[in-house]
VEXMIZA-858975 format. One record per residue (C-alpha): residue in one letter; x, y, z. Coordinates in pm, 1 decimal, decimal comma, m for minus. Example, Ala and Ser with C-alpha at 12.3 -4.5 7.8 and 13.67 -1.06 7.14 Angstrom:
   tilum          u          v          w
       a     1230,0     m450,0      780,0
       s     1367,0     m106,0      714,0
***
This chain:
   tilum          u          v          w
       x    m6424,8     2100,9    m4001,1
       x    m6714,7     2116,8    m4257,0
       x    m6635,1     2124,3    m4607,0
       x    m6650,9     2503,4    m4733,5
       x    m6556,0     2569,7    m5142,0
       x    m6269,6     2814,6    m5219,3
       x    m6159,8     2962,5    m5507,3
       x    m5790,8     3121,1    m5488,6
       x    m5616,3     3383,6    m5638,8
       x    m5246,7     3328,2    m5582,4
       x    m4901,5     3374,6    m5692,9
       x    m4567,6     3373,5    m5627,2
       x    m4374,1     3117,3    m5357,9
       x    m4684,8     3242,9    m5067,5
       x    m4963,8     3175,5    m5298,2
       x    m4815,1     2848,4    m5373,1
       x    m4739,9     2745,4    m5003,3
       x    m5087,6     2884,9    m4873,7
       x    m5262,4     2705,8    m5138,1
       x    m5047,7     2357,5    m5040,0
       x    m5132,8     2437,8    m4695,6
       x    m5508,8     2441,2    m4768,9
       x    m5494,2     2072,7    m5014,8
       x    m5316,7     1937,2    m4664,8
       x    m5633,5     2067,6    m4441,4
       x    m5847,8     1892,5    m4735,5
       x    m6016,6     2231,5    m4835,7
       x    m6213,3     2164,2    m5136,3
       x    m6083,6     2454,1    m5413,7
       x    m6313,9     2493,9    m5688,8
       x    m6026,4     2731,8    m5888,3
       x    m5758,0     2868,5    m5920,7
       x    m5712,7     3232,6    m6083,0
       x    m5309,9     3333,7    m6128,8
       x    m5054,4     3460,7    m6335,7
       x    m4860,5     3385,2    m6589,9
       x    m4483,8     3380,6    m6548,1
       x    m4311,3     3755,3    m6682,2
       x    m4003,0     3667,7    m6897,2
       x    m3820,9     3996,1    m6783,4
       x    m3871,1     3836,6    m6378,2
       x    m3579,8     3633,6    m6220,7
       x    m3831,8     3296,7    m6156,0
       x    m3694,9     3165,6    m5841,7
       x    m4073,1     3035,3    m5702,1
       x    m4277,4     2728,5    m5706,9
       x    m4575,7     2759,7    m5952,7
       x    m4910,3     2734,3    m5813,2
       x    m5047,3     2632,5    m6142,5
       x    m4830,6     2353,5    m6154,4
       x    m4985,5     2250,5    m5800,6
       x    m5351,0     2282,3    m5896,7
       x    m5271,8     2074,6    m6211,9
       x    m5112,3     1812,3    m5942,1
       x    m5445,5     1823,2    m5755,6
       x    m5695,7     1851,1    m6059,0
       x    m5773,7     2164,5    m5936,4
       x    m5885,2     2408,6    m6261,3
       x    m5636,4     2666,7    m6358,6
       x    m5722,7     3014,7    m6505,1
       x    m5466,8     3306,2    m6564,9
       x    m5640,7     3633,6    m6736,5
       x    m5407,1     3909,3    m6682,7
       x    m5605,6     4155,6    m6864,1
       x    m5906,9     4131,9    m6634,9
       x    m5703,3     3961,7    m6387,9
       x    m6032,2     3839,4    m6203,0
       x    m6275,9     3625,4    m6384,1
       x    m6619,7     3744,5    m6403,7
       x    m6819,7     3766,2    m6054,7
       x    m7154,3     3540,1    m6254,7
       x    m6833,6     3281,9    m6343,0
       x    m6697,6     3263,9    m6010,7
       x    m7046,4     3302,0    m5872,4
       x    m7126,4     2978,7    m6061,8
       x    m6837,0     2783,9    m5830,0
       x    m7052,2     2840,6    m5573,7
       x    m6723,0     2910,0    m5320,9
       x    m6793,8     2939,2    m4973,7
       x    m6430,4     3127,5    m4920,3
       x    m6251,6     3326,6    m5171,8
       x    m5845,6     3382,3    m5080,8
       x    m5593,5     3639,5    m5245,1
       x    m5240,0     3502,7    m5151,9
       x    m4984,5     3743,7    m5342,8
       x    m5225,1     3834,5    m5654,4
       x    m5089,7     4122,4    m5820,6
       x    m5508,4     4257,9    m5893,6
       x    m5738,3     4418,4    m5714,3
       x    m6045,9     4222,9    m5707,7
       x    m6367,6     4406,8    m5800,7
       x    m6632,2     4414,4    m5513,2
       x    m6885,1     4225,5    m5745,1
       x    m6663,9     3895,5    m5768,4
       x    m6590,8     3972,7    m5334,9
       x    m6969,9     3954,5    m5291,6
       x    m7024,6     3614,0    m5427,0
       x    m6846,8     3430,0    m5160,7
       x    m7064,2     3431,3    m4801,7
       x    m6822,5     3334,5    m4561,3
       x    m6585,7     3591,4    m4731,0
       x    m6332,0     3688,6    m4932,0
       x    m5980,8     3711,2    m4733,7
       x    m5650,8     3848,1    m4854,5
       x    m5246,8     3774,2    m4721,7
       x    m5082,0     4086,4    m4712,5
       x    m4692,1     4089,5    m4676,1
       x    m4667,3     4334,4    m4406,1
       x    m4793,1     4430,2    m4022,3
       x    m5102,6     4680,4    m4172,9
       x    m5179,3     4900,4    m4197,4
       x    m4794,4     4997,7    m4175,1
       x    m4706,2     4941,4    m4572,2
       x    m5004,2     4870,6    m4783,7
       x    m4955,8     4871,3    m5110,9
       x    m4668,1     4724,1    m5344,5
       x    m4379,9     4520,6    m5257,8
       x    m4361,1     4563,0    m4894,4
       x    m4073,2     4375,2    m4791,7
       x    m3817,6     4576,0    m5053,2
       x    m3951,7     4876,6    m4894,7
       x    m3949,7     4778,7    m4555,0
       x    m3545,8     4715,4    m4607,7
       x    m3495,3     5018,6    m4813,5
       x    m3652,0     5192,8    m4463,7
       x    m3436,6     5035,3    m4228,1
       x    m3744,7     4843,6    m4018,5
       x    m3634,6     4626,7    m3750,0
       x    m3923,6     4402,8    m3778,8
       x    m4142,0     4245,9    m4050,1
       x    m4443,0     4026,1    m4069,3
       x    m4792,4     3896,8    m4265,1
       x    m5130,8     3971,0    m4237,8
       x    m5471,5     3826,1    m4323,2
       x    m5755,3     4060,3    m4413,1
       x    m6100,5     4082,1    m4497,9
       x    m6110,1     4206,6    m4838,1
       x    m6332,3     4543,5    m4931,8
       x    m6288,7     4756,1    m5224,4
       x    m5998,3     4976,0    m5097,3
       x    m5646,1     4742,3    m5120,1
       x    m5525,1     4647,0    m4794,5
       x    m5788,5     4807,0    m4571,5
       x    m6060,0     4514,3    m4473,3
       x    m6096,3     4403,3    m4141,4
       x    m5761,8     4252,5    m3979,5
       x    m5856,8     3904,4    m3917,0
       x    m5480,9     3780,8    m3784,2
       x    m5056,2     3887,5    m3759,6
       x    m4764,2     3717,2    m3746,9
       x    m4418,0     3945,7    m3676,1
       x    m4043,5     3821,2    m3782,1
       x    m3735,6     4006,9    m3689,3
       x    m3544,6     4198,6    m3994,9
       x    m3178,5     4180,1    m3908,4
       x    m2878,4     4321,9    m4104,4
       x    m2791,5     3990,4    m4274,1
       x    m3149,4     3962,1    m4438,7
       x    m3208,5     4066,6    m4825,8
       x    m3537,3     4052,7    m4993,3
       x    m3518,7     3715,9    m5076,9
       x    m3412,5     3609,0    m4714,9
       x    m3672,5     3830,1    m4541,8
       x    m3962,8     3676,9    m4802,3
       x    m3832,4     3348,9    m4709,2
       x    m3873,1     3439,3    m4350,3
       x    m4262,0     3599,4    m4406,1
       x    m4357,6     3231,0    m4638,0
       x    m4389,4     3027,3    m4293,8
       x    m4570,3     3293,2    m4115,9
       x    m4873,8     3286,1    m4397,3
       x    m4893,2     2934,6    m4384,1
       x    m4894,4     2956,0    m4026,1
       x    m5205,8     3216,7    m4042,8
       x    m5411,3     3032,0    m4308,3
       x    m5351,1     2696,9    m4095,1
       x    m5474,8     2837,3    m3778,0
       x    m5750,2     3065,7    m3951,4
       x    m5899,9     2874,8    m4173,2
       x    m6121,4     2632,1    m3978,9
       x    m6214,2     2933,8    m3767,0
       x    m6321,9     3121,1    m4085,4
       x    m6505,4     2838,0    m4219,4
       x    m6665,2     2794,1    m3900,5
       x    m6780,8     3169,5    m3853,7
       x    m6539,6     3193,3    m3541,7
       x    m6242,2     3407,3    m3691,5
       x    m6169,3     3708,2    m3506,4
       x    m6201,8     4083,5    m3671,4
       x    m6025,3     4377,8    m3560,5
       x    m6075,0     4693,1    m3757,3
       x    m5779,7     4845,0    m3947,1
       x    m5726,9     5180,6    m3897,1
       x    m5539,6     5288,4    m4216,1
       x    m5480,7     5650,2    m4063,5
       x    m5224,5     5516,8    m3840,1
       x    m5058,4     5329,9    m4125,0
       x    m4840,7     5400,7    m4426,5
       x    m4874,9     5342,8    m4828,5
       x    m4606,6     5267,3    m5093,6
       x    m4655,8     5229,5    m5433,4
       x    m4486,6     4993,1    m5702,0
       x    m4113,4     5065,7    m5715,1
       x    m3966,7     5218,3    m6036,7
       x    m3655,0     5158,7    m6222,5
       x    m3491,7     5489,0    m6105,7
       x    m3573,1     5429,9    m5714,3
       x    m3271,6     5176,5    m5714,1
       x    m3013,1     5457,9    m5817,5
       x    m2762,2     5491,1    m5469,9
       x    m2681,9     5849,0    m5361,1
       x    m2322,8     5843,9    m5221,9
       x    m2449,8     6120,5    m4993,1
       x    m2666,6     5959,3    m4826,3
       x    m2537,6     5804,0    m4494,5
       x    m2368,2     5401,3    m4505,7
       x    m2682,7     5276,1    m4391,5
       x    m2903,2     5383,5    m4614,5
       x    m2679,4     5307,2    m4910,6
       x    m2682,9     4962,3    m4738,9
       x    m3055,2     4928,8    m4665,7
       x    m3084,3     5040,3    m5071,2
       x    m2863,9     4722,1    m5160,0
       x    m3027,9     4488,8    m4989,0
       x    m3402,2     4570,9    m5071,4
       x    m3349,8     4511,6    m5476,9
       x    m3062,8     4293,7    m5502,3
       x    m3120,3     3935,0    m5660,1
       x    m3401,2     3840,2    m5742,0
       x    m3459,2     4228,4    m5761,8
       x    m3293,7     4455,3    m6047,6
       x    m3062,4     4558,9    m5806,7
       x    m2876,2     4912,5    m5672,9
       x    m2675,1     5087,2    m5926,7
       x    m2426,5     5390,1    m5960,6
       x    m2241,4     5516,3    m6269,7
       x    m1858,1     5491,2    m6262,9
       x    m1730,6     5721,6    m6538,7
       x    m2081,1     5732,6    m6720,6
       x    m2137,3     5357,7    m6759,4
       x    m2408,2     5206,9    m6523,5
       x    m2262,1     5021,3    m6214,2
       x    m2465,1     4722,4    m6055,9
       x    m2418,1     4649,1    m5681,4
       x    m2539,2     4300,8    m5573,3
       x    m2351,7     4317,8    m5215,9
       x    m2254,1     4565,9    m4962,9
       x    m2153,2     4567,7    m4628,9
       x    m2140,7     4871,1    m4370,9
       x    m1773,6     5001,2    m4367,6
       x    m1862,0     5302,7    m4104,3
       x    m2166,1     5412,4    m3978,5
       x    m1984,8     5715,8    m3841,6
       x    m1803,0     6028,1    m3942,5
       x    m1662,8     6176,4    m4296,2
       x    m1402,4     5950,1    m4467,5
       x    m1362,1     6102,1    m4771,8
       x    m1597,1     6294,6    m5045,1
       x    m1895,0     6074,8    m5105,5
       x    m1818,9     5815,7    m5390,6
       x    m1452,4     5809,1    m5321,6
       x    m1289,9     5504,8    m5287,4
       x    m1132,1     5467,0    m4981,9
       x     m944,8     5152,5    m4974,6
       x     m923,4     4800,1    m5142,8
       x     m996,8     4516,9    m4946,4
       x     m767,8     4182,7    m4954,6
       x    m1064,6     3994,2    m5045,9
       x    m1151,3     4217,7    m5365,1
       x    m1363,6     4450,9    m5200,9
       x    m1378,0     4823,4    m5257,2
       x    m1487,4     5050,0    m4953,4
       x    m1658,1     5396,2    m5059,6
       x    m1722,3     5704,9    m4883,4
       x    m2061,4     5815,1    m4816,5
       x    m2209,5     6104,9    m4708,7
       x    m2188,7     5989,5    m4333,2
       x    m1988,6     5686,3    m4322,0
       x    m1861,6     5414,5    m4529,5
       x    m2001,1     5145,8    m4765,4
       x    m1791,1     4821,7    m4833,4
       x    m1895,2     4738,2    m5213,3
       x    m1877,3     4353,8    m5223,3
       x    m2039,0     4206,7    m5536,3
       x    m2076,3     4430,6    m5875,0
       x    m2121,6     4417,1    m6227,4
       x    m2096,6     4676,4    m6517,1
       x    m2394,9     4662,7    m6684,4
       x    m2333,9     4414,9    m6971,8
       x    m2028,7     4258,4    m6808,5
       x    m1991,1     3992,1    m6570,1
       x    m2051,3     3934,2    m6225,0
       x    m1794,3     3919,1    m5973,0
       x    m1602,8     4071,0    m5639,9
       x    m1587,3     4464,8    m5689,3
       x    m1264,9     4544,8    m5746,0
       x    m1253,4     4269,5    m5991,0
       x    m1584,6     4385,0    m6193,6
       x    m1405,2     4737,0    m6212,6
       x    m1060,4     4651,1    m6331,0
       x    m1194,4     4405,4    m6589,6
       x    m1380,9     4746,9    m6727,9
       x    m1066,8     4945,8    m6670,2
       x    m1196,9     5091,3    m6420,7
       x     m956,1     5081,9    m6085,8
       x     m747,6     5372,5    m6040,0
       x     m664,2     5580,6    m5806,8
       x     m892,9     5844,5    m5693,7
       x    m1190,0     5684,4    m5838,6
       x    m1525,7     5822,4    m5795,3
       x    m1877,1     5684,7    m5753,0
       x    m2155,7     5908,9    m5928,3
***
């Protein structure tokens, strides 16, 4: 393979095993542009600055611009330019520089989900399946030429952390294979056709509140999507705020009860609620401000457990 310059643009655990996966190949990478680390974010990833520093590779993080100027990137004379999980669009101008391209990794099958944090929203809508792909990139996000997909089953026992874990190999996968075949002028194109796709924007704060109306499943899907690392789910029991870091389907089926009722304790400390169709088993909680622990625990530490209990 001949030698062809990058310069990245990565974050998070992909951009950090993409990047590794390049170093292995022995692609030369004239920068790297990323983030720094947001105080308010649980930090459970490896940091791709750190790994440039290991590799002497230069490290630049301007969250304001977020993307370098395209005469100082121009300057690095890259042959390639990458986006693995940078949170910036990257004006055309800085695009233009590279000539064999610029490519981005995209967590998602697109043009089904561009846009923000795909794999919370593919849990909150109850997909079945989940995967990566690498794209050319053009001014619109997430809309370039396809240039390769990998898919990964979603099943029940997957969270957001589980189901990113799942997507990490699958990039590294891509870039391995793709790569070479980029560098060579050999990488296939397929044109996306974002018509047939979907959008979803950047989740807010409010979009984690659980309707006890809503069927088990849902409820569940909710849970799942933005527990840890993730804000998580919440409710209000009696007007204070109600975390939920686990849940389990109960009943998928019929009416058990008016929505946010409890219907029963569990031996292990769980509390199983009625939902609008259905029931949800509430395994993990926390009040906000109080501690962590098994539901009915979290609730009677409050005061909370009584009978007749509801779920708001």
């Amino acid at each position: 393979m001949k030698s062809a310059v990058c310069v990245l643009f990565a974050y998070h655990e992909m951009g950090y095993a993409c990047m590794e996966a390049l170093l292995k190949m022995g692609a030369p990478i004239a920068a790297l542009f990323t983030h720094c680390d947001d105080s308010h974010e649980e930090i459970w990833w490896r940091s791709c600055a750190e790994l440039a520093a290991q590799h002497g590779v230069p490290v630049h993080t301007d969250d304001g611009a977020g993307s370098g100027s395209a005469a100082g990137i121009g300057a690095l004379k890259p042959a390639v330019i990458y986006s693995f999980y940078y949170r910036h669009l990257i004006p055309e101008s800085v695009l233009a520089v590279a000539p064999l391209g610029a490519f981005n990794l995209h967590g998602s099958l697109l043009p089904a989900y561009r846009g923000r944090a795909p794999v919370n929203w593919m849990l909150v809508n109850g997909e079945r399946e989940a995967g990566v792909t690498l794209h050319q990139m053009v001014a619109r996000a997430d809309a370039g030429d396809i240039v390769g997909q990998r898919a990964v089953a979603i099943d029940d026992s997957d969270n957001a952390l589980t189901l990113y874990r799942k997507l990490v190999p699958l990039g590294v996968e891509l870039i391995t294979e793709l790569h070479p075949k980029i560098v060579a002028g050999t990488a296939p194109r397929r044109k996306m056709d974002i018509s047939k796709g979907s959008y979803f924007g950047r989740r807010k704060p409010q979009d984690g509140r659980i309707d006890w109306r809503w069927p088990a499943r849902r409820i569940f899907n909710l849970v799942r999507a933005v527990t840890h690392p993730y804000p998580g789910a919440f409710c209000f029991v009696g007007g204070r705020k109600l975390l939920v870091w686990e849940a389990k389907i109960g009943a998928e089926n019929a009416v058990l009860g008016e929505p946010g009722r409890v219907v029963r304790e569990t031996a292990d400390g769980a509390l199983e609620i009625a939902a609008g169709e259905g029931s949800v088993i509430l395994k993990i909680a926390q009040f906000e401000g109080g501690a962590e622990g098994a539901a009915r625990e979290a609730l009677s530490e409050a005061g909370r457990v009584k009978d007749n209990i509801l779920f708001d």
